[in-house]
N, C-alpha and C positions, 0 to 999 in steps of 0.2 A: 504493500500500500504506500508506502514512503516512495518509490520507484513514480508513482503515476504522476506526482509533479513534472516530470521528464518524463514517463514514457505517452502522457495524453494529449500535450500539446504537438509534440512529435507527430506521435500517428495521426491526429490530425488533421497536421500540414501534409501528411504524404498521399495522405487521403483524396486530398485537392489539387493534387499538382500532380500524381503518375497515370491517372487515370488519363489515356490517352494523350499521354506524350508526345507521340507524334502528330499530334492531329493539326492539321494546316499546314504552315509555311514557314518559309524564311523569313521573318517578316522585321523594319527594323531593321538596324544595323546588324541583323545575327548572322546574317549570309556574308556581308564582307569580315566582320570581326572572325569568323569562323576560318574562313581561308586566310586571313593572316596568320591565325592559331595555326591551323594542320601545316600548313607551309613552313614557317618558323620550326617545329620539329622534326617534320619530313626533310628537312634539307640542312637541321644543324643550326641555321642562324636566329639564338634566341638571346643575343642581347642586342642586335640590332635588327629589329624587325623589318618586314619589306611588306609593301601593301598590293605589288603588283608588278608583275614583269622577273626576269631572271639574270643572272649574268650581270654584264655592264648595265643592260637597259632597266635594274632592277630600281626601285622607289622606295626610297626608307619609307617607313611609318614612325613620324616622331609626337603623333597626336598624344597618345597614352604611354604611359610605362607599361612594358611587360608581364608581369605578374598573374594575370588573370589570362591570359592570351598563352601562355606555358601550359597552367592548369587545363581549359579547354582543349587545347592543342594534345596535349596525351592522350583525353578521353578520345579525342576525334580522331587521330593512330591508332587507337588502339582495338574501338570498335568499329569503326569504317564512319564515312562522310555521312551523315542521316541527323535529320532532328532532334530524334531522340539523344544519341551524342553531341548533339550541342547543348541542350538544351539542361540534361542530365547534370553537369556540374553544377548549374546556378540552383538546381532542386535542392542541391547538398549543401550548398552557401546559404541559402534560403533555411533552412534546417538548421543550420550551426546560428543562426539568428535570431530564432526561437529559441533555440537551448539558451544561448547568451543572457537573452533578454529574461528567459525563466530564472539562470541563476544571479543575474545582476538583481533582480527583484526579491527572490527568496532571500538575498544576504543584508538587503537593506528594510524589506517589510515583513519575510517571512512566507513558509511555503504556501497559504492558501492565498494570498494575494498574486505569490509566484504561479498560481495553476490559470489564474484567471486572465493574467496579463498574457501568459502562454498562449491560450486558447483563446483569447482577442486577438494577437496578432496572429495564429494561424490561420483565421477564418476573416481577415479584414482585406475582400477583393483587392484594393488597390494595392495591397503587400504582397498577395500570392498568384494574382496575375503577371508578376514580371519574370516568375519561375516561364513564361514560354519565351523566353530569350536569352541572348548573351548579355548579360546583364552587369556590368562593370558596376555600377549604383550598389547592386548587391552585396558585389565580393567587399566595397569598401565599409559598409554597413557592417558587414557581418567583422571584421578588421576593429571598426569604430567601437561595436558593440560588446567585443572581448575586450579592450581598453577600459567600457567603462566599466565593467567586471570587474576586474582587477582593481580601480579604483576605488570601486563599493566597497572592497577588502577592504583596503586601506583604511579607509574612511571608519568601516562600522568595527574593526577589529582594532585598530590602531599601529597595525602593521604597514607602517610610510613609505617602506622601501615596496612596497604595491604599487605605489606612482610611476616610480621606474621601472618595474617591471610593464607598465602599461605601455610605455615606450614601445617596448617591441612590435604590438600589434599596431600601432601610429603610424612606424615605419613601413610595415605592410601593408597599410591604407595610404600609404605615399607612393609605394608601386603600383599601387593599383589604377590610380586617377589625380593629376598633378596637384599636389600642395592643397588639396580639399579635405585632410586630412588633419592637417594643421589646425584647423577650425577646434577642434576637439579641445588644443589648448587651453582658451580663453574659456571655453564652457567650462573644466574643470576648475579652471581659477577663481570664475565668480561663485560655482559652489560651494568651494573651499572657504571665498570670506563671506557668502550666505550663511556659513556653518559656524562661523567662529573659529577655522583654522587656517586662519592666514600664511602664519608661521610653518606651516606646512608646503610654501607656495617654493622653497628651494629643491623637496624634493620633488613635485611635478617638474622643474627645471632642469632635473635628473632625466626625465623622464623624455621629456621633449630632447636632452642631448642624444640619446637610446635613438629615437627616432628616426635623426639626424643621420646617425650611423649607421640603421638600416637601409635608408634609403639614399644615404649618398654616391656610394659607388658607383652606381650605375647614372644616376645622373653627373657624376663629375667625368666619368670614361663617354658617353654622350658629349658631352662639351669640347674632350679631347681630341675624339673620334673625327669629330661632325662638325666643328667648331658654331659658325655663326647660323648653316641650315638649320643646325637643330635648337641651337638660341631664338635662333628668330621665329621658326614655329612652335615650337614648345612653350615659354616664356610669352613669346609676342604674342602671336595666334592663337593657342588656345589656352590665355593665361588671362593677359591683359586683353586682347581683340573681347574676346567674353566680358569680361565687367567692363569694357568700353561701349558693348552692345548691349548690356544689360543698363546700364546709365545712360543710355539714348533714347530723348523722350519721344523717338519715334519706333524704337524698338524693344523697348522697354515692357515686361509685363506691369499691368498695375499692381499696388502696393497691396491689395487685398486677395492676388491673386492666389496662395496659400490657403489662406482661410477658406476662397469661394470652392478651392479645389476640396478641401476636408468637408464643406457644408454639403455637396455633392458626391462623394464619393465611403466617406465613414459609415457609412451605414449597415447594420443596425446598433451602432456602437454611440453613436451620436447623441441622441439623446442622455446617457448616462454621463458622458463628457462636460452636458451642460450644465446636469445636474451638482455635479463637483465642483466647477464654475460658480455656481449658483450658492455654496456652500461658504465657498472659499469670500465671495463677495456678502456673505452676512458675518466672516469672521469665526467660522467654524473649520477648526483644520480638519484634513484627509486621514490621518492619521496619528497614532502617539509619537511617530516615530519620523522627524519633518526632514530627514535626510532627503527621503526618497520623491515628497512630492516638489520638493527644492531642487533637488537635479530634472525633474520632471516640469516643472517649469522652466529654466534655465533653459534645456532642450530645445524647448518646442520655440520661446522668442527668440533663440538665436536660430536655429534653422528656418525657422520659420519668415526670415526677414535677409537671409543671404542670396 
C-alpha cells in the first residue's frame, strides 16, 4: 500500500499515453528532430549534430544542445524509424515527471497530497498530450523537476549540500534547451528568502557552479569548433532573436496569454485551483506546512510571465 503513491500515478500516465502509440503522424517538429537523432548515431556524429545533407555538403544543427537528440537517437537504432520509436522516449521522460513531481510533493506535504498531485498531472490533457512527440519541453521538465527534488530535500531535511547536488540535473536541462534552465535559479532563491533561509543562498550558488560544469563543455568545444556560426545562431538566433520576438509589440503574445491558455485547457482540474485561490485571498493557508505552497507559487509567476 505504501508503493501506490508511485505505482498509481505511474500507471496512470501509461494508461494514457501507450494506448496507441502509433497512431497518426509525424507531426510537429518530431519528423525532423527524429532524423537528426537516428543520423547523429547512425553515422557517429553526436556532439556536433547535422540537420541535413552528408559529407562537405553536411549543415550543423546549432538550434538545440544534444542531449535529448542522443537519447531518441538510440531508441530510433535501435528499434527501426517508426512513431512509436520516437515517440516512446518522451513516454518515459513524461513518466520520470510524474514520479519527480510525486516525490518532490511527498517530501514537502507528504504522501497523500503526493498521490493526488501525481494523478492531477497524469491525467491533465495538456501535460500528456505532448507524450505524441519529440518533445524537448519535456526532457527539460523532467531535468527541472528532479532539481526541485532535491531541493525539497534540502529545504525540509536541512541537508544544504541538496542544493548542489540539484546542480547536476540544471546542467542536464542546459543540454537539453539553451540556458532555459537557468531560470530554475532565481525560482529557488526567492523560495529560499520566502522561507527565511537566505543564508542558505551560497549553497544554491554551489549549485548553479554544478551546473555550469555540466553543461559547459560542450558548449565551450561549440565555440571552438564553430566559432562565430555557432555564436551567432545559438546565442543570436535562438537566444536573443527569441526574447527580441517575444518583446515585439507586433509579435508578441499578450501578457494574459498563460492564464487564457490554463483557463482553456486545465480542465477538470480548474475549478479546485480557484478554489485555493479563493482561500489563499480570504487568508487561509493551503497547508500546515507553507514550504510547498510557496515554491508552488513562486512557480507558476515566474513561469508563468517568461
Amino acid at each position: 500500500m505504501r508503493a501506490r503513491v508511485w505505482l498509481l500515478p505511474m500507471l496512470t500516465l501509461l494508461s494514457v499515453t501507450l494506448v496507441k502509440l502509433g497512431q497518426g503522424d509525424f507531426r510537429s517538429d518530431t519528423g525532423w528532430y527524429a532524423a537528426i537523432a537516428e543520423q547523429a548515431v547512425r553515422t557517429g556524429s553526436l556532439w556536433t549534430l547535422y540537420s541535413d545533407g552528408s559529407g562537405a555538403s553536411a549543415q550543423p544543427y546549432f538550434n538545440k544542445p544534444p542531449l535529448a537528440f542522443w537519447i531518441h537517437g538510440v531508441v530510433l537504432r535501435a528499434g527501426g524509424i517508426s512513431l512509436e520509436a520516437a515517440r516512446l522516449p518522451t513516454v518515459f521522460a513524461a513518466l520520470g515527471v510524474v514520479l519527480a513531481t510525486v516525490g518532490l510533493v511527498r517530501t514537502l506535504s507528504g504522501p497523500r497530497v503526493a498521490l493526488v498531485s501525481g494523478m492531477t498531472l497524469a491525467l491533465t490533457y495538456e501535460f500528456f498530450r505532448r507524450t505524441r512527440e519529440i518533445s524537448l519541453d519535456m526532457w527539460q521538465l523532467l531535468f527541472l523537476m528532479l532539481a526541485l527534488w532535491a531541493a525539497a530535500i534540502a529545504v525540509k531535511r536541512g541537508r544544504w549540500h541538496w542544493l548542489v547536488i540539484a546542480g547536476a540535473p540544471i546542467g542536464l536541462a542546459l543540454m537539453t534547451k539553451p540556458l532555459m534552465g537557468l531560470v530554475l535559479a532565481p525560482i529557488l532563491a526567492a523560495w529560499l528568502v520566502w522561507l527565511g533561509e537566505a543564508r542558505r543562498l551560497g549553497w544554491l550558488a554551489g549549485g548553479v557552479a554544478v551546473a555550469v560544469l555540466v553543461a559547459l563543455p560542450w558548449h565551450a568545444s561549440m565555440i571552438a569548433l564553430h566559432g562565430e556560426t555557432f555564436v551567432g545562431q545559438y546565442f543570436g538566433v535562438e537566444i536573443v532573436g527569441r526574447v527580441d520576438q517575444k518583446l515585439s509589440a507586433s509579435d508578441s503574445q499578450p501578457a494574459w496569454f498563460y492564464q487564457r491558455l490554463i483557463a482553456k485547457s486545465y480542465w477538470p482540474w480548474l475549478p479546485f485551483a480557484a478554489l485555493a485561490v479563493w482561500s489563499l485571498v480570504r487568508g487561509r493557508g493551503l497547508s500546515r506546512e507553507r514550504a510547498g505552497p510557496a515554491l508552488a507559487v513562486v512557480w507558476l509567476l515566474v513561469w508563468a510571465n517568461v
